[in-house]
C-alpha positions in Angstrom: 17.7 -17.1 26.3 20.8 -15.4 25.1 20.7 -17.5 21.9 17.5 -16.8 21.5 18.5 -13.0 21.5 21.3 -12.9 19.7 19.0 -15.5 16.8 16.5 -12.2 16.9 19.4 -9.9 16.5 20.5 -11.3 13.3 17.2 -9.7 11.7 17.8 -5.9 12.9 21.0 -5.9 11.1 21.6 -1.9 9.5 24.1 -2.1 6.3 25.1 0.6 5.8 26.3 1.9 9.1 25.8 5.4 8.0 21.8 5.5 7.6 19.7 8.2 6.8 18.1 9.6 9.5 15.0 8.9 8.6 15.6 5.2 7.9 17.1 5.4 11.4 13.8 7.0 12.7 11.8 4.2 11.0 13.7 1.2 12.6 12.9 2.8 16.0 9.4 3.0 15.3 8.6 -0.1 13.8 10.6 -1.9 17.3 8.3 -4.4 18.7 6.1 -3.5 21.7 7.8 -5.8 24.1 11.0 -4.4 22.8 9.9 -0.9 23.5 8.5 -1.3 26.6 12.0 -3.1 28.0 14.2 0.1 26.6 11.4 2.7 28.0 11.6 1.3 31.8 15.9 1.2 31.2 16.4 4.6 29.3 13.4 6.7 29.2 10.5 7.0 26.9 11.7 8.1 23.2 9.6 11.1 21.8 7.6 10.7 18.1 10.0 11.2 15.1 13.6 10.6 17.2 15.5 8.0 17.0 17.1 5.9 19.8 19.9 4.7 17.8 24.1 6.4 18.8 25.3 8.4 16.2 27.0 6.2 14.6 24.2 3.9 14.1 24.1 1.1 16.7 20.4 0.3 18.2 20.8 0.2 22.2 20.9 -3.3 22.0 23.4 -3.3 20.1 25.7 -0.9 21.8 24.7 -2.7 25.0 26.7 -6.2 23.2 29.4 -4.1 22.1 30.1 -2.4 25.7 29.4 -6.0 26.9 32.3 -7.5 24.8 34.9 -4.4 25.0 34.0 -5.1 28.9 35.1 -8.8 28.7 37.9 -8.2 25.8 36.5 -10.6 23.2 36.8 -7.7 20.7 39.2 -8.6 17.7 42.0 -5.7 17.0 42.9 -4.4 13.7 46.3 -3.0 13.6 47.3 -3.9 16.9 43.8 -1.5 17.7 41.4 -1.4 19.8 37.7 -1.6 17.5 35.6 1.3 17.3 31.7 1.3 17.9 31.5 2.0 13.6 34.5 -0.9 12.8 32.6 -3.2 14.7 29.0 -2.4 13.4 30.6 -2.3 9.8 32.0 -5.9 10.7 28.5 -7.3 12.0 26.4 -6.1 9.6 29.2 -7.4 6.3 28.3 -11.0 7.8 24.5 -10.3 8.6 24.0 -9.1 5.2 25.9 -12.2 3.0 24.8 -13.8 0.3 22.8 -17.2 2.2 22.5 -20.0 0.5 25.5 -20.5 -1.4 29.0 -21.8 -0.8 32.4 -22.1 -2.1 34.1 -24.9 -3.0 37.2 -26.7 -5.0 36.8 -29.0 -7.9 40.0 -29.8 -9.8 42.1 -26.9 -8.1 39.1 -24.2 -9.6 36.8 -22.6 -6.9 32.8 -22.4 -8.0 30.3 -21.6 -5.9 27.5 -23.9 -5.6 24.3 -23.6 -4.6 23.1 -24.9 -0.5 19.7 -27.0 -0.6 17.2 -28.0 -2.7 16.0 -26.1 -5.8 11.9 -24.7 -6.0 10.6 -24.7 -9.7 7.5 -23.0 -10.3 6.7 -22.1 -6.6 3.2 -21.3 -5.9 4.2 -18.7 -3.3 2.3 -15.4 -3.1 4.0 -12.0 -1.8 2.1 -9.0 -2.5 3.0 -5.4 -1.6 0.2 -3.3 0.6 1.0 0.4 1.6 2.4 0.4 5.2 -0.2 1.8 7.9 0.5 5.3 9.0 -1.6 7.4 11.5 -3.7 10.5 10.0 -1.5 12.9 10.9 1.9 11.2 11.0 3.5 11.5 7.2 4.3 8.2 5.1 8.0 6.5 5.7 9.3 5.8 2.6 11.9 3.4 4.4 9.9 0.8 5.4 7.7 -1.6 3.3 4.9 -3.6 3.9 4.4 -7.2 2.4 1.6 -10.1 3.2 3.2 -13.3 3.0 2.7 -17.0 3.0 2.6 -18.3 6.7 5.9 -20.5 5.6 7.8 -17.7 4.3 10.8 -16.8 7.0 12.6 -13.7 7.3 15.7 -15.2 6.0 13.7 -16.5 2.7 12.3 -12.7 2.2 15.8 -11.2 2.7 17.1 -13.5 0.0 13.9 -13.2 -2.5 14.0 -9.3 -2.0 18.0 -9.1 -2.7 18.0 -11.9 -5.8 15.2 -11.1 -7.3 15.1 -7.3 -7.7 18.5 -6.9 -6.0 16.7 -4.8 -2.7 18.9 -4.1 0.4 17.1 -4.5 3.7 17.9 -3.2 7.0 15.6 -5.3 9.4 12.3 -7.9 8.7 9.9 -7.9 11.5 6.9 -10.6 11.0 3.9 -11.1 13.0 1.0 -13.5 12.3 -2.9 -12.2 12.1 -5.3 -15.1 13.3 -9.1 -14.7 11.9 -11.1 -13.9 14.7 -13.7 -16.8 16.3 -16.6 -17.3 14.3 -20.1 -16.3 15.8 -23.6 -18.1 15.5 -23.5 -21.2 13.6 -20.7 -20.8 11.7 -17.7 -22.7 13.2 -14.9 -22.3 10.7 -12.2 -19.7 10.6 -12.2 -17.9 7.2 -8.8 -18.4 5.7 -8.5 -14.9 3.6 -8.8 -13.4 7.0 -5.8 -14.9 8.6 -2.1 -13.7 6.9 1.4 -13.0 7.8 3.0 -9.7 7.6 6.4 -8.3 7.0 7.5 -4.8 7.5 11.0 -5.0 6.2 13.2 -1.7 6.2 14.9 -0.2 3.6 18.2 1.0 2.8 16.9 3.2 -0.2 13.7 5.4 0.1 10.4 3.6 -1.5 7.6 5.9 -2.4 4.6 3.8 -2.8 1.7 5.9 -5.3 -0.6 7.7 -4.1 -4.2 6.5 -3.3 -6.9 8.0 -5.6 -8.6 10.1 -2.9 -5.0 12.1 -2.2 -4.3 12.6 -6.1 -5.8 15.4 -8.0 -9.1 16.0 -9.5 -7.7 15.6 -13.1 -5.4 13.0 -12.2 -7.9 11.3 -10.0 -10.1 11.0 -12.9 -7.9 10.0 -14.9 -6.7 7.0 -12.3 -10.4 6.3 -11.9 -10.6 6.0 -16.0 -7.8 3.8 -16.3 -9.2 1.6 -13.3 -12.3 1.4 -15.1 -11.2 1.0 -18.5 -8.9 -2.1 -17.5 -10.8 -3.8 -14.9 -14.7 -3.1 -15.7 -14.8 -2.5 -11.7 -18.2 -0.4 -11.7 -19.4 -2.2 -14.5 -19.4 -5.6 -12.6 -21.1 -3.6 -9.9 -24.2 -2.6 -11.6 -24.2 -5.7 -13.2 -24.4 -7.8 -9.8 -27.0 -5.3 -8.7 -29.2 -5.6 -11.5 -28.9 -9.3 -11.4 -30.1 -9.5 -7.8 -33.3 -6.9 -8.3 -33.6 -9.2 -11.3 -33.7 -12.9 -9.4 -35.6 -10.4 -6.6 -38.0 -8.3 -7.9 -38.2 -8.8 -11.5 -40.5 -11.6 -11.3 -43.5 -9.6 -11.7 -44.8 -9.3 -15.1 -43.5 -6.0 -17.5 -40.7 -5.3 -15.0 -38.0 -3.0 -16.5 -34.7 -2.0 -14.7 -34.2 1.8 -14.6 -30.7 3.0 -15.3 -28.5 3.4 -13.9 -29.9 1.5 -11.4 -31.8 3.9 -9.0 -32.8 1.6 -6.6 -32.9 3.9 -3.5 -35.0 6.9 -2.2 -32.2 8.7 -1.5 -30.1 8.1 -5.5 -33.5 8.6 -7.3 -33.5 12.0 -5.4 -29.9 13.1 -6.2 -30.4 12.4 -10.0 -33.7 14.6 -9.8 -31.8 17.4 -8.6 -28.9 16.6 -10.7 -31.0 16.9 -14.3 -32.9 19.8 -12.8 -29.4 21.5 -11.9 -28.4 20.7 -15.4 -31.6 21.5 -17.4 -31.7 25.1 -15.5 -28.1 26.0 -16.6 -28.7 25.2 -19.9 -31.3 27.6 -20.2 -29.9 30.3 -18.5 -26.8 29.8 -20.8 -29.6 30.3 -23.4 -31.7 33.1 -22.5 -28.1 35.0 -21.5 -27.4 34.3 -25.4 -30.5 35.7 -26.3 -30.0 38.5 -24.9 -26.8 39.2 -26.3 -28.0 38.9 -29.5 -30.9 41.3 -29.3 -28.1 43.8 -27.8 -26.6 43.9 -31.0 -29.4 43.9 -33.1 -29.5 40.8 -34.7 -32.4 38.3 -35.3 -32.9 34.8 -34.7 -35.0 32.4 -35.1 -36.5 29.8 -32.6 -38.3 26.4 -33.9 -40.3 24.1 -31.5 -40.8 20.5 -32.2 -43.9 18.6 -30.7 -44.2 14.9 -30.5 -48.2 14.5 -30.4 -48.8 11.2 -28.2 -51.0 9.4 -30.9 -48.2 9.8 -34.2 -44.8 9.5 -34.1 -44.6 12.5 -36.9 -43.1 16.1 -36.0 -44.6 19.0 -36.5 -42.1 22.1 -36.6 -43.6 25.6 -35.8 -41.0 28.6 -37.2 -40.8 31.9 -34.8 -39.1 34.4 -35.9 -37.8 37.7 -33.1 -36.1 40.8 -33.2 
C-alpha cells in the first residue's frame, strides 16, 4: 500500500517550489475525491479558493512524509545540516521532474546520452485540448489544462510529450477513465466516441484558453462566427442536410420547391414574417421622415411608381411630381 502511495505521489510533484498561489489553489481543487474526503475527516474541511498546501509549498501529504522521515532520521544533511521543508521539496521535485527516458553512458572514454526503449514513427495517437470544466460562477483557472487522451497514454508518456514537444512544465497529471453508459432497447453495443480518458494536468505557467463565442463581443462574435463559417461551411452543411431530408421526405410530390432559407417550422416562418415587416416599416418611416425634410426646406421631388401588370412582363413608369 505504501508503494502504491508513494507510485501516486510521483505524479503531484510541484517544480517550482515557490508556486503562484493560484496554481497552488488549483492543485488543491483538482485533488481526487477520495483524497479529499481522507484530509477533510484528519484536518478539517478546506473553504472554496484556499489552498491546503504550507507555505512553502508542500501538499499535506507531503509534509506528512517529510515529518515522517525527520521523525525516523532518514533525512540526508547538507553542510553538516539538518534539511528544511523547502531543501527537501526542492530535492524531490529536481528528481520527479527529470528528463525520462534517456540515459548516460561511456563509449570510448566520451559520455552521450542515448535514448531508453524503442522508437514510435508516425504514431497514430490523438491528444486534443478541451477547455477545463468550471462552475457558472467560479472564474476559469488558467493553471490547469484539460486534454482527452488515448486510453493507453500514461501520465508519464503525457509529462514527456508536453515537456519535448512544446517544452511545457507540469506540476501534477491526474487521469480518470469515462465508460459509455449501457445501451437501452435493442441496441447492445457501447458507442466508442462516448467512452475517453481525461487528463487535467497543472501548470507551472498560466494558460489562457480563448474565449467561447457566446462570452466574446458582438463585433468580435461576428466576426468569430464569419471566420467559422467562411473556413468550415458549418451552417452551410446544415441547410444542406435539411433540405436533403425534406427532399428524400416530402419532395416527392409533383412541383415541390424548397423555400429559402428553409422555413420548415411554424414557429421560423413566423419570425421571418415579422422580421420583413420590421424591416419594410423602417424603411418607410426613414422615407416619409426624408420627405418631410425636404418639403421643410422647400424643395421638390419627384416620386415614380413602377407596376408589373400580371399578364406582360413590361413596366409601366407613372412620373409624380410634389412640392
Amino acid at each position: 500500500m505504501q508503494s502504491l502511495a508513494f507510485a501516486a505521489r510521483r505524479f503531484y510533484s510541484t517544480k517550482p517550489p515557490t508556486l503562484p498561489e493560484a496554481a497552488r489553489v488549483a492543485r488543491t481543487t483538482s485533488t481526487p475525491l477520495a483524497v479529499r474526503l481522507r484530509r477533510r475527516k484528519r484536518f478539517g474541511p478546506t473553504a472554496v479558493g484556499v489552498t491546503d498546501s504550507t507555505a512553502e509549498g508542500l501538499t499535506p501529504t507531503e509534509h506528512a512524509r517529510y515529518k515522517r522521515l525527520k521523525a525516523l532520521q532518514k533525512l540526508k544533511e547538507i553542510d553538516g545540516e539538518q534539511v528544511t521543508e523547502a531543501q527537501w521539496i526542492e530535492r524531490l521535485n529536481e528528481r520527479r521532474s527529470r528528463i525520462r527516458g534517456f540515459k548516460t553512458v561511456e563509449r570510448g572514454g566520451i559520455e552521450e546520452t542515448e535514448v531508453v526503449g524503442r522508437r514510435v514513427y508516425l504514431p497514430n495517437i490523438v491528444i486534443r485540448l478541451v477547455r477545463n470544466n468550471t462552475l457558472p460562477d467560479a472564474p476559469y483557472n488558467p493553471y490547469e489544462a484539460t486534454f482527452r487522451i488515448p486510453k493507453s497514454v500514461t501520465k508519464t508518456d503525457m509529462r514527456s510529450y508536453l515537456l519535448a514537444v512544446y517544452g511545457v512544465q507540469t506540476t501534477y497529471i491526474r487521469t480518470d477513465n469515462y465508460i459509455a453508459p449501457e445501451p437501452k432497447g435493442r441496441a447492445r453495443t457501447r458507442k466508442a466516441f462516448k467512452t475517453y480518458k481525461r487528463a487535467v494536468v497543472g501548470l507551472v505557467e498560466p494558460f489562457y484558453y480563448p474565449h467561447r463565442v457566446e462570452d466574446m463581443p458582438e463585433k468580435e462574435q461576428q466576426e468569430r462566427m464569419q471566420w467559422i463559417e467562411d473556413n468550415f461551411q458549418i451552417m452551410a452543411t446544415r441547410s444542406l442536410r435539411k433540405y436533403e431530408l425534406l427532399r428524400m421526405t416530402k419532395g416527392q410530390g409533383k412541383g415541390w420547391k424548397m423555400k429559402e432559407p428553409f422555413a420548415t417550422k411554424r414557429s421560423h416562418i413566423l419570425r421571418l414574417v415579422a422580421g420583413g415587416r420590421e424591416k419594410r416599416e423602417g424603411l418607410i418611416v426613414d422615407q416619409v421622415k426624408q420627405w418631410r425634410e425636404m418639403r421643410e426646406k422647400g424643395e421638390k421631388f419627384s416620386l415614380e411608381f413602377t407596376k408589373e401588370p400580371k399578364t406582360s412582363t413590361t413596366e409601366s413608369t407613372v412620373p409624380v411630381t410634389t412640392n
